[in-house]
N, C-alpha and C positions, 0 to 999 in steps of 0.2 A: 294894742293900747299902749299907751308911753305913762312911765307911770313916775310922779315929778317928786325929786328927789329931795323937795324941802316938806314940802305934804302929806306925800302919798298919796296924792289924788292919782286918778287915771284920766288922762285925754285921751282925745283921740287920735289917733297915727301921725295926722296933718297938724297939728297943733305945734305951734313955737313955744308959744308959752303957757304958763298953767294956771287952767281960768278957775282954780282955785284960789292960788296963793300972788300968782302972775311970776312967778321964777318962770326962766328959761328951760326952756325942758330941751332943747341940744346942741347946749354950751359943751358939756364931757366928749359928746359924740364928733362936733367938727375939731375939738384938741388936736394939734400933731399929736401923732405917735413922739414920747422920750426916746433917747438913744439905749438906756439902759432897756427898755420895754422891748423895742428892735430887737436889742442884742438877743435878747432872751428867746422871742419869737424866733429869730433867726436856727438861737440854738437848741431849742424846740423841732423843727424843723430836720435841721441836723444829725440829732439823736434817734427820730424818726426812724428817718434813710439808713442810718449807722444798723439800728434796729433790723431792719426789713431786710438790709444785706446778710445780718450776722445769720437770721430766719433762715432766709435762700441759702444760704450754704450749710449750716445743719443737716437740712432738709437733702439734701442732696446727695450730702454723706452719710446721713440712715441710706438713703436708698440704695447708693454704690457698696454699703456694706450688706444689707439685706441682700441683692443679688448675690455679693461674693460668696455670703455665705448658703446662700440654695444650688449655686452651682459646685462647690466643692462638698455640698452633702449627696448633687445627685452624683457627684466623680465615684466619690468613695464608695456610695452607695452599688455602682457598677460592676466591679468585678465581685463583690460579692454576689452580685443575684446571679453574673456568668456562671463563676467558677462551680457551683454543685454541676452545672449542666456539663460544661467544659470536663469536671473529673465524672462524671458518671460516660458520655460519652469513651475519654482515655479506658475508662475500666471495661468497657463494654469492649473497643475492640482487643485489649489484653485477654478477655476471656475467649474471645473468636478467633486469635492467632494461637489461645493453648489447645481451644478445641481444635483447631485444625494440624497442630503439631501433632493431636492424642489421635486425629483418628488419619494419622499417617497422610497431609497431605500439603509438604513442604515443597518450594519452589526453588529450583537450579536455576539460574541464567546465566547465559556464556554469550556474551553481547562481539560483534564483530561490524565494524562501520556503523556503528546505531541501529543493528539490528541485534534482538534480543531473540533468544529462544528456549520457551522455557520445560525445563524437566520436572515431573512431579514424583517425588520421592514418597514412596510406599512401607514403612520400616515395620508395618504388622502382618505385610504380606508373606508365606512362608519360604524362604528362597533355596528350600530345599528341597517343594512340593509343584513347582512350577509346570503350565502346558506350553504346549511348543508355540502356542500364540503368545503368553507371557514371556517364554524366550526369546523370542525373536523384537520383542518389542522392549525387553529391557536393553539386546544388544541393538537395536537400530537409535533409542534414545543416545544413547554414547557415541553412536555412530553420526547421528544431525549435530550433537554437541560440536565435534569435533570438526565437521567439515564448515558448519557456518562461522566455525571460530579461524580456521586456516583456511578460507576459500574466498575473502574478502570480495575478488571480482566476478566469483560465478553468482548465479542465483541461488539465496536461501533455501538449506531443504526444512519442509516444515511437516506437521503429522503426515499427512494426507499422501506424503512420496517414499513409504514404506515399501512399496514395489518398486522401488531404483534398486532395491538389493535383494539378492536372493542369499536364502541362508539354508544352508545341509547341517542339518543336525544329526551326530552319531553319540555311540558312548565307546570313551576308550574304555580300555586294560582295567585303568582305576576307577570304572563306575563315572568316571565324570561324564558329562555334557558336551561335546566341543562343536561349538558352532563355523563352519566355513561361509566368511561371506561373500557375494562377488555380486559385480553392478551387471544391472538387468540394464543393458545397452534398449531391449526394445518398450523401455516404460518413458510414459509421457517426459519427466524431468530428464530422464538423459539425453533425449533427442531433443531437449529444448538447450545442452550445452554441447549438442554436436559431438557426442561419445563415438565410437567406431559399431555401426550397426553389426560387425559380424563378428564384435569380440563379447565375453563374458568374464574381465581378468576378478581374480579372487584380490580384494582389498586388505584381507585378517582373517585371522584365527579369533574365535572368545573358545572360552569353556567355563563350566558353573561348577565348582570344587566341592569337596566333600562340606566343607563348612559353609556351601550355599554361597559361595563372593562369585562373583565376574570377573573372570581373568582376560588378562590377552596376551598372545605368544603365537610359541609354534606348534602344530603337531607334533611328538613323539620327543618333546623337550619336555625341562624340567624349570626351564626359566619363563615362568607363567608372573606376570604381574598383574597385582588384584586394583581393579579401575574401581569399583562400587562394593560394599556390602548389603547393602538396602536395596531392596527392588525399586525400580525407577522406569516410566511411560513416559510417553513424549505428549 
């Protein structure tokens, strides 16, 4: 309904003019737009858009902040949830390298070309109550030590070639121990470095001294130097 701006009457849509009063009913509506009206609409318009941009980039900086800040609560939040586990772990194996210190079972290595060989040291073991298998296996450990440490191009000896040596155990004069050792030319490991099948040369003297050390020297000398005090197996 158009409704005529001298009256108040209402026509109807179609109507020019108003079959009330007979005024014009859309004289205001073909007006040009004023320039002052333009401008305004224009800058209506304007302020809109100005608006709507200023929105979108608000809006975008809550959100690049919002991330920033969840990812640097879950950063922080990270080594904390690690670290109990991370030092319970450390504590755990501190406690299994002292138990293994207390119940005497510390590792030697004597590495030659990248090969390692390791000794396990025995320090509760009595080294002045030993059997002649514990002899003989404290002096063959000292004995792989040495040779996979100076023997770069033969093959490593390893537990299992305790029969490359034969060992005579006596006691001298002074109650000691002395061990004779000499390469069993017919055991698997020496005929795999081409030893002389019809020889048995003695390699060392050991002896285990009154205060229980492992010595090495000579027979019927007094110049005995002590290699180990702790019992030690290969």
């Amino acid at each position: 309904m158009k409704k005529c701006p001298q009256c108040g009457f209402e026509n109807q849509p179609h109507n020019q003019f108003c079959k009330q009063c007979g005024a014009k009913l859309t004289a205001d509506e073909d007006q040009p737009m004023t320039r002052e009206a333009a401008k305004e609409k224009n800058s209506k318009r304007k302020r809109k858009v100005i608006y709507l941009v200023i929105a979108i980039i608000l809006i975008l900086i809550l959100v690049l902040f919002g991330i920033a800040q969840a990812t640097g609560k879950h950063s922080s939040k990270a080594p904390a949830s690690t670290s109990p586990k991370t030092e319970k772990k450390a504590s755990s194996t501190a406690k299994k390298a002292s138990a293994t210190t207390a119940t005497a079972s510390s590792t030697e290595a004597s590495a030659s070309s990248g090969r390692q060989t390791a000794i396990q040291t025995m320090p509760d073991v009595n080294t002045k109550n030993l059997t002649t298998q514990q002899v003989n296996k404290w002096v063959f450990a000292n004995i792989m030590a040495d040779w996979n440490k100076n023997n770069t191009g033969e093959p490593p000896l390893t537990p299992a070639d305790q029969d490359a040596f034969i060992f005579n155990q006596s006691t001298d004069d002074q109650g000691c121990v002395e061990i004779q050792v000499q390469e069993n030319h017919q055991s698997a490991f020496m005929k795999s470095i081409h030893a002389d099948p019809e020889s048995t040369p003695t390699i060392g003297w050991y002896r285990i001294n009154a205060q229980g050390y492992l010595q090495q020297g000579a027979p019927g000398s007094d110049n005995w130097n002590t290699i180990a005090q702790n019992y030690q197996e290969p």
